[in-house]
TIRO-647786 format. One record per residue (C-alpha): residue number from 1; residue in one letter; x, y, z. Coordinates in Angstrom, 1 decimal. Layout:
# residues N
[atom NUM; 'A'; [X; Y; Z]]
...
***
This chain:
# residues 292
[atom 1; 'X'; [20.6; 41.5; -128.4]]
[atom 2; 'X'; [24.0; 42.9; -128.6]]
[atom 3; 'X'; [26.7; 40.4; -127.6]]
[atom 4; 'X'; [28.0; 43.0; -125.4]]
[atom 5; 'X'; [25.3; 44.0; -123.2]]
[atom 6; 'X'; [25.2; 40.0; -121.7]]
[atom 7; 'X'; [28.0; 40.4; -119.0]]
[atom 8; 'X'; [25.9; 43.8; -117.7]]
[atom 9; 'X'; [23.1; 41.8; -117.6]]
[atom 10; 'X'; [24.9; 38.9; -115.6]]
[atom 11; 'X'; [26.3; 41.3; -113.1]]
[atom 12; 'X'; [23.0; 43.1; -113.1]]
[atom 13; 'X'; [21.0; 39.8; -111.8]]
[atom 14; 'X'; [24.2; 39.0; -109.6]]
[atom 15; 'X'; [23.9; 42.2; -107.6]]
[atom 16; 'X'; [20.0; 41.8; -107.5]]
[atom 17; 'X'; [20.7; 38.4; -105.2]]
[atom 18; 'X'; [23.0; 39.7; -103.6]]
[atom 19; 'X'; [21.3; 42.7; -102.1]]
[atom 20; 'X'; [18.1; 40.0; -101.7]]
[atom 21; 'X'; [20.1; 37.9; -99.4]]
[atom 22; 'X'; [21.7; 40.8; -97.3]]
[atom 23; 'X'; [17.7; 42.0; -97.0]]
[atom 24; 'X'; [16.6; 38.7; -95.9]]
[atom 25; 'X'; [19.7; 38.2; -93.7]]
[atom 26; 'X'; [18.6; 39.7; -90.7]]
[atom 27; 'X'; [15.2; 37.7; -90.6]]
[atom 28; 'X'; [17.3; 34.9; -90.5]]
[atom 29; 'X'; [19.5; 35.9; -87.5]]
[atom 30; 'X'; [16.4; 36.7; -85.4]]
[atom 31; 'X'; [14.7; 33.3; -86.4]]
[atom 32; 'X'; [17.5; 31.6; -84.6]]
[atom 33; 'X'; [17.8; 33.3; -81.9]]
[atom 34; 'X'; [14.3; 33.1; -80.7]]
[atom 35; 'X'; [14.5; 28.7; -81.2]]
[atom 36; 'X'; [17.8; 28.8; -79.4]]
[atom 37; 'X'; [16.6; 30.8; -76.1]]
[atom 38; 'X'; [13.0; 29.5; -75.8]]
[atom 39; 'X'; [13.1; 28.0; -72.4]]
[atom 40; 'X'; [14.7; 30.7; -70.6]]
[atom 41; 'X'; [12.7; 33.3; -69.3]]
[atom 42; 'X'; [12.8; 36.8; -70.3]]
[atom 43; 'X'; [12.4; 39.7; -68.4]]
[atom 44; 'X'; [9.5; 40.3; -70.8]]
[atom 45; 'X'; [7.8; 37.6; -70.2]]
[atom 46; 'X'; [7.7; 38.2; -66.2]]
[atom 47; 'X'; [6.9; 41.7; -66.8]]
[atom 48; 'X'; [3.9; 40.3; -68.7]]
[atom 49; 'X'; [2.0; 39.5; -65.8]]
[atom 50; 'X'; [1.8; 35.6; -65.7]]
[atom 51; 'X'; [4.5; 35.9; -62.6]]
[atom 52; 'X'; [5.7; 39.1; -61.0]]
[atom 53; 'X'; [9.2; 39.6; -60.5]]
[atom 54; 'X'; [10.3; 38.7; -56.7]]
[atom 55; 'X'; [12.6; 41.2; -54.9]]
[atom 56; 'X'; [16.2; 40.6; -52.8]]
[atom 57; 'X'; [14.1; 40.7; -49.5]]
[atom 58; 'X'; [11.5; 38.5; -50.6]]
[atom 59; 'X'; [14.1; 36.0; -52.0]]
[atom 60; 'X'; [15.5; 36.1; -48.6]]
[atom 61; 'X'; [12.3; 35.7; -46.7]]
[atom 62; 'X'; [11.0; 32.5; -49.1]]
[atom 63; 'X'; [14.4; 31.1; -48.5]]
[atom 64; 'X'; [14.1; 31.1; -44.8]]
[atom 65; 'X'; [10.7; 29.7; -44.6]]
[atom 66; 'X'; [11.6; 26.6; -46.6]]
[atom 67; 'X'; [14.7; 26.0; -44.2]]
[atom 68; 'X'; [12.7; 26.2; -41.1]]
[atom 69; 'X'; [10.6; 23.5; -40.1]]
[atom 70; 'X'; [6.8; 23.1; -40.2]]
[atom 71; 'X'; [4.7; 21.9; -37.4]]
[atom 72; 'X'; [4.1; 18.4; -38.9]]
[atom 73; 'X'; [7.7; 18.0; -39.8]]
[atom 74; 'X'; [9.2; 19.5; -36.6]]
[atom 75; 'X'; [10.2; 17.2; -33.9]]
[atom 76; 'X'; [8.6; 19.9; -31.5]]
[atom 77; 'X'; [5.2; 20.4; -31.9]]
[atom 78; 'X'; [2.9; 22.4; -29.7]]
[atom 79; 'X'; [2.1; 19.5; -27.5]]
[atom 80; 'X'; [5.9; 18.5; -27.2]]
[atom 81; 'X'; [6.5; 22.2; -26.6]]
[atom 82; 'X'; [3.6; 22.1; -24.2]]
[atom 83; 'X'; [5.1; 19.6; -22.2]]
[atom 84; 'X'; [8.8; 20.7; -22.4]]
[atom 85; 'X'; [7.7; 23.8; -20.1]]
[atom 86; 'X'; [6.0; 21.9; -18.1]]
[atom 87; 'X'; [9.0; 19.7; -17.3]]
[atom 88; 'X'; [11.4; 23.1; -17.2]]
[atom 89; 'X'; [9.1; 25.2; -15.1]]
[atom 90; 'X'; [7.3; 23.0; -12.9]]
[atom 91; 'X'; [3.2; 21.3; -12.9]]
[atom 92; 'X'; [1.8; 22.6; -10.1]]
[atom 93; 'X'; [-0.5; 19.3; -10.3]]
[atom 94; 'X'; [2.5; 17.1; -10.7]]
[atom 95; 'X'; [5.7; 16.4; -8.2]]
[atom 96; 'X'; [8.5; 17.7; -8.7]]
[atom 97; 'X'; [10.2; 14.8; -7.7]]
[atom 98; 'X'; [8.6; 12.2; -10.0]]
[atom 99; 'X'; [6.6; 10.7; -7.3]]
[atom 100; 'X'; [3.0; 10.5; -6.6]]
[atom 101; 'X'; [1.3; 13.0; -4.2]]
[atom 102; 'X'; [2.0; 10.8; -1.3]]
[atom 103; 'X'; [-0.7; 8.7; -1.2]]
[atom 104; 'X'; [0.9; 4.7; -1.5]]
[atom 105; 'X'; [-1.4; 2.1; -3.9]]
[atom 106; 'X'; [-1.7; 0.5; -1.0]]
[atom 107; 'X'; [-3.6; 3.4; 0.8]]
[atom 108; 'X'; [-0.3; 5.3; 2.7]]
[atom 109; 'X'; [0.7; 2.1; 4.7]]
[atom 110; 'X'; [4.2; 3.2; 5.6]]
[atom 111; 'X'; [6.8; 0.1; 6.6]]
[atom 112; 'X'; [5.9; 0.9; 10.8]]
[atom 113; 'X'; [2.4; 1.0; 9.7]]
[atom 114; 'X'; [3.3; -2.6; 7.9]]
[atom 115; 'X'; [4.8; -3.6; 11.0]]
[atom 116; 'X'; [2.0; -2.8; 13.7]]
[atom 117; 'X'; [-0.6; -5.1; 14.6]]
[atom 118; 'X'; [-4.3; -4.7; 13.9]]
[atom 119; 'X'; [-6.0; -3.2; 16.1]]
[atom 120; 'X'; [-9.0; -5.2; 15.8]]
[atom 121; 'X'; [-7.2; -8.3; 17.0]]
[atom 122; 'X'; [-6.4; -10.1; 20.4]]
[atom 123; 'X'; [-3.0; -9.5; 22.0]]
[atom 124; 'X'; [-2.2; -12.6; 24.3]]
[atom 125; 'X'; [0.1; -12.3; 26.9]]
[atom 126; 'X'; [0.8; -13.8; 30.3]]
[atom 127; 'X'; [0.1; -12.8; 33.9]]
[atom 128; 'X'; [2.4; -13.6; 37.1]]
[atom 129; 'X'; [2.5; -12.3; 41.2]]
[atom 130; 'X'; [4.9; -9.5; 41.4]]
[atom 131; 'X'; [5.9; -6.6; 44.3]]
[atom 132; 'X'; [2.0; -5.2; 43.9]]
[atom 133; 'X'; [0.5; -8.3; 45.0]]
[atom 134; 'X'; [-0.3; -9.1; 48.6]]
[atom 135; 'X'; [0.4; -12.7; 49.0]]
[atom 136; 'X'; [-1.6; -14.7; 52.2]]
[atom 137; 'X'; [1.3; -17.8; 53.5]]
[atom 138; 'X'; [0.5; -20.6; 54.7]]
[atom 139; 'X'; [1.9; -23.4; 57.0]]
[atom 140; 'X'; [-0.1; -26.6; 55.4]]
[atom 141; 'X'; [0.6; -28.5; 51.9]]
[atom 142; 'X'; [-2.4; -28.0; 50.4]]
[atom 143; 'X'; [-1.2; -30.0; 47.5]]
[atom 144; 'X'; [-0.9; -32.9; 49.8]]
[atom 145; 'X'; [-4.3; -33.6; 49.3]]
[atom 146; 'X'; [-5.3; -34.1; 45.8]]
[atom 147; 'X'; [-2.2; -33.9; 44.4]]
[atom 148; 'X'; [-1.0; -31.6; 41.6]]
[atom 149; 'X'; [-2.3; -31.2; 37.6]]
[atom 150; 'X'; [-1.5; -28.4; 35.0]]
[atom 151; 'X'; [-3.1; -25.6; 35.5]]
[atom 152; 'X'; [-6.2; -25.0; 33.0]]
[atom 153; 'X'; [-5.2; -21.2; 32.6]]
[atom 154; 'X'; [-1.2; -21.3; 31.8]]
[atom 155; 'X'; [0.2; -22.4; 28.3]]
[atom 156; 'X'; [3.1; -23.3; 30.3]]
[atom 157; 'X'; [3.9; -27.1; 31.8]]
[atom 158; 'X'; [5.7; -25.9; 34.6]]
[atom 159; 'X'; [2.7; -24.2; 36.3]]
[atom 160; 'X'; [0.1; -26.5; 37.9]]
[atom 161; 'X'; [-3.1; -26.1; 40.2]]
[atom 162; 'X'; [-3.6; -28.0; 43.1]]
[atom 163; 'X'; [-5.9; -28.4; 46.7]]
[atom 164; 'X'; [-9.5; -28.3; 46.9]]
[atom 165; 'X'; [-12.1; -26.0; 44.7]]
[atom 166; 'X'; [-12.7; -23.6; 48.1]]
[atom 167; 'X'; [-8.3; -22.8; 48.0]]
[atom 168; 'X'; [-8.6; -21.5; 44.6]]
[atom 169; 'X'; [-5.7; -21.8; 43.7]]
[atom 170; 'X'; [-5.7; -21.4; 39.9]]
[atom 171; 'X'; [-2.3; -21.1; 38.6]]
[atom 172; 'X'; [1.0; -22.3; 40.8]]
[atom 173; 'X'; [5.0; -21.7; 40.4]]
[atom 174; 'X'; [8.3; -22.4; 42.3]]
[atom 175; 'X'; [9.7; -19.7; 43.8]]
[atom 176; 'X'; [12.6; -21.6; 45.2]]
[atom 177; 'X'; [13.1; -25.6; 46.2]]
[atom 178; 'X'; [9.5; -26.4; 47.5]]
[atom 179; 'X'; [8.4; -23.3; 48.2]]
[atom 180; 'X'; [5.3; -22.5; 46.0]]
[atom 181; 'X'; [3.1; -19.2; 45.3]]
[atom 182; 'X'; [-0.3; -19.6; 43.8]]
[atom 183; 'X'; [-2.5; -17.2; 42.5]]
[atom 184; 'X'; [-5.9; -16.7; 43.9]]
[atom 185; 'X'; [-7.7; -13.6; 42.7]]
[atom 186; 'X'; [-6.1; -11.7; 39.6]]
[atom 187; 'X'; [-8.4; -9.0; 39.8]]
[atom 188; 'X'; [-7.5; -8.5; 43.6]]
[atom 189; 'X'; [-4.2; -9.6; 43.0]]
[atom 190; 'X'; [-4.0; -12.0; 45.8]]
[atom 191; 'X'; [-1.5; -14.9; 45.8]]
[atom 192; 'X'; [-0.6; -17.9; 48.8]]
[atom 193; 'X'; [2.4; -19.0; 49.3]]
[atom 194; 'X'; [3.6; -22.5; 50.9]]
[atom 195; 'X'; [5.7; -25.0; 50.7]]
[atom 196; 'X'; [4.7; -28.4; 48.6]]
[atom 197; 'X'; [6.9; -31.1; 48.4]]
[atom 198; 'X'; [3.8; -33.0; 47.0]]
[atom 199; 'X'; [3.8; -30.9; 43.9]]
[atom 200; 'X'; [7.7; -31.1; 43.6]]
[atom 201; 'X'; [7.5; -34.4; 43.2]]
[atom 202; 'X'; [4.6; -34.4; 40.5]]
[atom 203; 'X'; [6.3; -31.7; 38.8]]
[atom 204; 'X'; [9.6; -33.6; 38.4]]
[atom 205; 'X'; [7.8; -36.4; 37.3]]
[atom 206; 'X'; [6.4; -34.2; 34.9]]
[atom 207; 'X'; [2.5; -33.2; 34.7]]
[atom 208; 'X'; [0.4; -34.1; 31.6]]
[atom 209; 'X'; [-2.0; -31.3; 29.7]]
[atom 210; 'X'; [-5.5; -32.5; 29.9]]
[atom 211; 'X'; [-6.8; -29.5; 27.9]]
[atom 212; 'X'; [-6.7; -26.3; 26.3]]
[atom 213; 'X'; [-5.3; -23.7; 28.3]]
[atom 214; 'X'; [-8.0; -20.7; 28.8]]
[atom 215; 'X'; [-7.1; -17.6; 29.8]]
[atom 216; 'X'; [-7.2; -16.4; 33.7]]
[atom 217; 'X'; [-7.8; -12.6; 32.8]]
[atom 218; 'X'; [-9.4; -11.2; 29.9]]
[atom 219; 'X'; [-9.3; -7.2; 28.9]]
[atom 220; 'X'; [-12.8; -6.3; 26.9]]
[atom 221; 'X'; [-12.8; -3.8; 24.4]]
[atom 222; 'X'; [-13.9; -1.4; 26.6]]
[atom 223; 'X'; [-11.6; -1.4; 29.2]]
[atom 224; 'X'; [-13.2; -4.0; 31.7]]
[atom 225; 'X'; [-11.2; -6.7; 32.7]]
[atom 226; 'X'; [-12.8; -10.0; 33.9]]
[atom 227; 'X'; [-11.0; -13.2; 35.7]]
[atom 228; 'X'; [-12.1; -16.3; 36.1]]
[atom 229; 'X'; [-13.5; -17.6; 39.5]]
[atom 230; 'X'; [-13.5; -21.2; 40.8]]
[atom 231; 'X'; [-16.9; -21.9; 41.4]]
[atom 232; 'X'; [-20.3; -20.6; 40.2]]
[atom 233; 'X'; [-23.2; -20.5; 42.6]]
[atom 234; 'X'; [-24.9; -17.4; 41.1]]
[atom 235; 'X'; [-28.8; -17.2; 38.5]]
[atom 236; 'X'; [-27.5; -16.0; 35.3]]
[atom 237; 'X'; [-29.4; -14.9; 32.0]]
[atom 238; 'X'; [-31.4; -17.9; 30.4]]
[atom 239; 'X'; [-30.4; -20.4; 32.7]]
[atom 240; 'X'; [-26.6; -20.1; 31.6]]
[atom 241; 'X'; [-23.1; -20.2; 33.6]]
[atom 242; 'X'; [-20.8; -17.6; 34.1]]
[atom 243; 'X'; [-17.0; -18.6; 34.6]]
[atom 244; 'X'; [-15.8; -14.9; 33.9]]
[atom 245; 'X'; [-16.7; -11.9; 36.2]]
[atom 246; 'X'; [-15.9; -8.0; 35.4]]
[atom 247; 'X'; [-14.9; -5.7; 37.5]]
[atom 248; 'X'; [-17.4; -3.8; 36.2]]
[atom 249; 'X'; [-20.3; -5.7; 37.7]]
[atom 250; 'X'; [-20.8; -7.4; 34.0]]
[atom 251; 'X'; [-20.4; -11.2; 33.5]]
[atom 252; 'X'; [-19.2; -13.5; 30.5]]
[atom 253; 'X'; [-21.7; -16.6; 30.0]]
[atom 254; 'X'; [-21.3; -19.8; 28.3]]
[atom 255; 'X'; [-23.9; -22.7; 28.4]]
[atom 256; 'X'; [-22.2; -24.9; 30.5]]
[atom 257; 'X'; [-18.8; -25.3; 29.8]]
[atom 258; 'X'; [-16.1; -22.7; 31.0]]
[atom 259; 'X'; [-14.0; -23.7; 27.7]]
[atom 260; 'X'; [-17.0; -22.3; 25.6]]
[atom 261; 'X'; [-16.7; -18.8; 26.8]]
[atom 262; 'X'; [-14.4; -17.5; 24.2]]
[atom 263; 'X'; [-15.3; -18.0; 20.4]]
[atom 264; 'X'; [-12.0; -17.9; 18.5]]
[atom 265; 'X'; [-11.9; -15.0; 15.8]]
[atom 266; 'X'; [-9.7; -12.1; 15.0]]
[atom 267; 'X'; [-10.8; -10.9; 17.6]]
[atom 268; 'X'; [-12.0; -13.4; 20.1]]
[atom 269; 'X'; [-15.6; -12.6; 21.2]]
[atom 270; 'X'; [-17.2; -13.3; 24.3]]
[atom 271; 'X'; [-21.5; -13.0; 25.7]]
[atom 272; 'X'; [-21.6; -10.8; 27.9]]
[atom 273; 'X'; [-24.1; -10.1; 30.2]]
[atom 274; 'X'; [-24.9; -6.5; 32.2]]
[atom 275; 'X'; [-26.9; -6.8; 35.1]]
[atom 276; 'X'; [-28.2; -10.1; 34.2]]
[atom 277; 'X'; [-29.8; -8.8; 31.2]]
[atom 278; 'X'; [-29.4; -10.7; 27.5]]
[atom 279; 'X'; [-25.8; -11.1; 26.8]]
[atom 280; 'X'; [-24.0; -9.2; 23.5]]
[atom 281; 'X'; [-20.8; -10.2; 21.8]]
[atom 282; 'X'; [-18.3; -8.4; 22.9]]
[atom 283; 'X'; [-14.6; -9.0; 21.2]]
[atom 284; 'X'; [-11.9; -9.3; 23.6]]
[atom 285; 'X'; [-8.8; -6.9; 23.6]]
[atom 286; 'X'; [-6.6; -8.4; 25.4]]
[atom 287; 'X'; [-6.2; -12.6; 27.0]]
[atom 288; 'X'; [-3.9; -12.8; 29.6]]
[atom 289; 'X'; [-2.6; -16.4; 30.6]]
[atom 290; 'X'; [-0.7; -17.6; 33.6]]
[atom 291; 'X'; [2.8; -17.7; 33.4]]
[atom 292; 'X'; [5.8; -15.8; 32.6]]
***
């Protein structure tokens, strides 16, 4: 080969690579591209249908759902809500006030109700001679004879019986000095008066209690009231004594003893017997004693 064909030939295979590497050049440029923006998405790629493109208003709408709360995170749930208008607008089932519906555990007892007593129980109080009495005087000292004891039916020391059975006189005070009035029939409300320096004396001595008190007048359940009598000459139920009579007609009876007429109990009870018929239990409203 000619010596001066070489250099054509050089430049010859020169411009060959050159216009090789321009060709592949481009190839190149796109290569790299697509390694550096792999994991960004393209609009391509969403338009492919593996996720469809979200609008503004939909954007807007996702992003107010996840700020608001859900029912199991919210603090407010249906029952809470539920309960919130009940408190606001008012249970007709519950007060408004926060109390109950009026009715106390302890069945409506108010602090008067607390206060009052039962009515299934005895009152005892005391019985004296006032204006409404008629009262019989008398010149004697009956006193004088037998002296002068505490009376059975008073709680009270200071009034005493005296005289024989046939005075009856059951339950005795001073009035003034020596001057005495006795009562003789409660449920007539009858008295005596005298004068008894006999039972003065006794009394400043001072008189001893030789029992139980018992009451003079008793008030049944019913209404009757019954007072004790001095003596008992009368046929009773079964063979039994009566102490007590009612103005009524009815009678209290006890075996033998007056002091068994009355079994204690809340309230006390008595027999009673109604035209001599078999006695019932009968409780006793009120038990009045001698005295003031």
């Amino acid at each position: 080969m000619p010596r001066s064909s070489a250099p054509s030939v050089r430049a010859a295979l020169l411009r060959r690579r050159l216009l090789t590497l321009l060709a592949a050049l481009p190839l190149l440029l796109l290569g790299v591209t697509a390694c550096g923006g792999a994991s960004q998405e393209t609009p391509s790629a969403s338009a492919s249908g593996s996720e469809e493109p979200t609008t503004p208003t939909e954007e807007a709408t996702t992003g107010d759902d996840e700020d608001s709360p859900t029912e199991e995170s919210s603090p407010t749930s249906i029952e809470a809500t539920r309960a919130g208008d009940d408190a606001s607008t008012g249970d007709p089932t519950e007060p408004e006030d926060g109390t109950d519906d009026g009715t106390a555990d302890d069945g409506g007892a108010t602090s008067e109700d607390a206060a009052a007593p039962d009515p299934g129980s005895t009152e005892i109080t005391t019985l004296w001679v006032d204006d409404s009495w008629t009262i019989e005087e008398r010149d004697d000292d009956p006193c004088s004879f037998s002296g002068a004891t505490v009376s059975p039916y008073s709680e009270q020391t200071e009034v005493f019986t005296c005289g024989a059975t046939a005075d009856s006189l059951l339950a005795c005070m001073f009035e003034d000095g020596d001057t005495a009035v006795c009562i003789t029939d409660p449920l007539e409300r009858t008295a005596l008066r005298f004068d008894s320096p006999t039972a003065r004396d006794a009394l400043d001595t001072g008189l001893e209690v030789e029992a139980e008190p018992i009451p003079l007048t008793v008030e049944l359940e019913d209404g009757a009231l019954c007072a004790t009598v001095a003596h008992d000459q009368d046929t009773h139920w079964g063979g039994r004594f009566s102490w007590y009579r009612c103005d009524d007609g009815s009678e209290l009876l006890t075996d033998e003893d007056i002091a068994t007429t009355f079994a204690e109990g809340d309230p006390w009870t008595v027999q009673r017997s109604v035209d001599q018929g078999a006695p019932e239990e009968t409780a006793v409203a009120v038990m009045s004693f001698a005295g003031v």
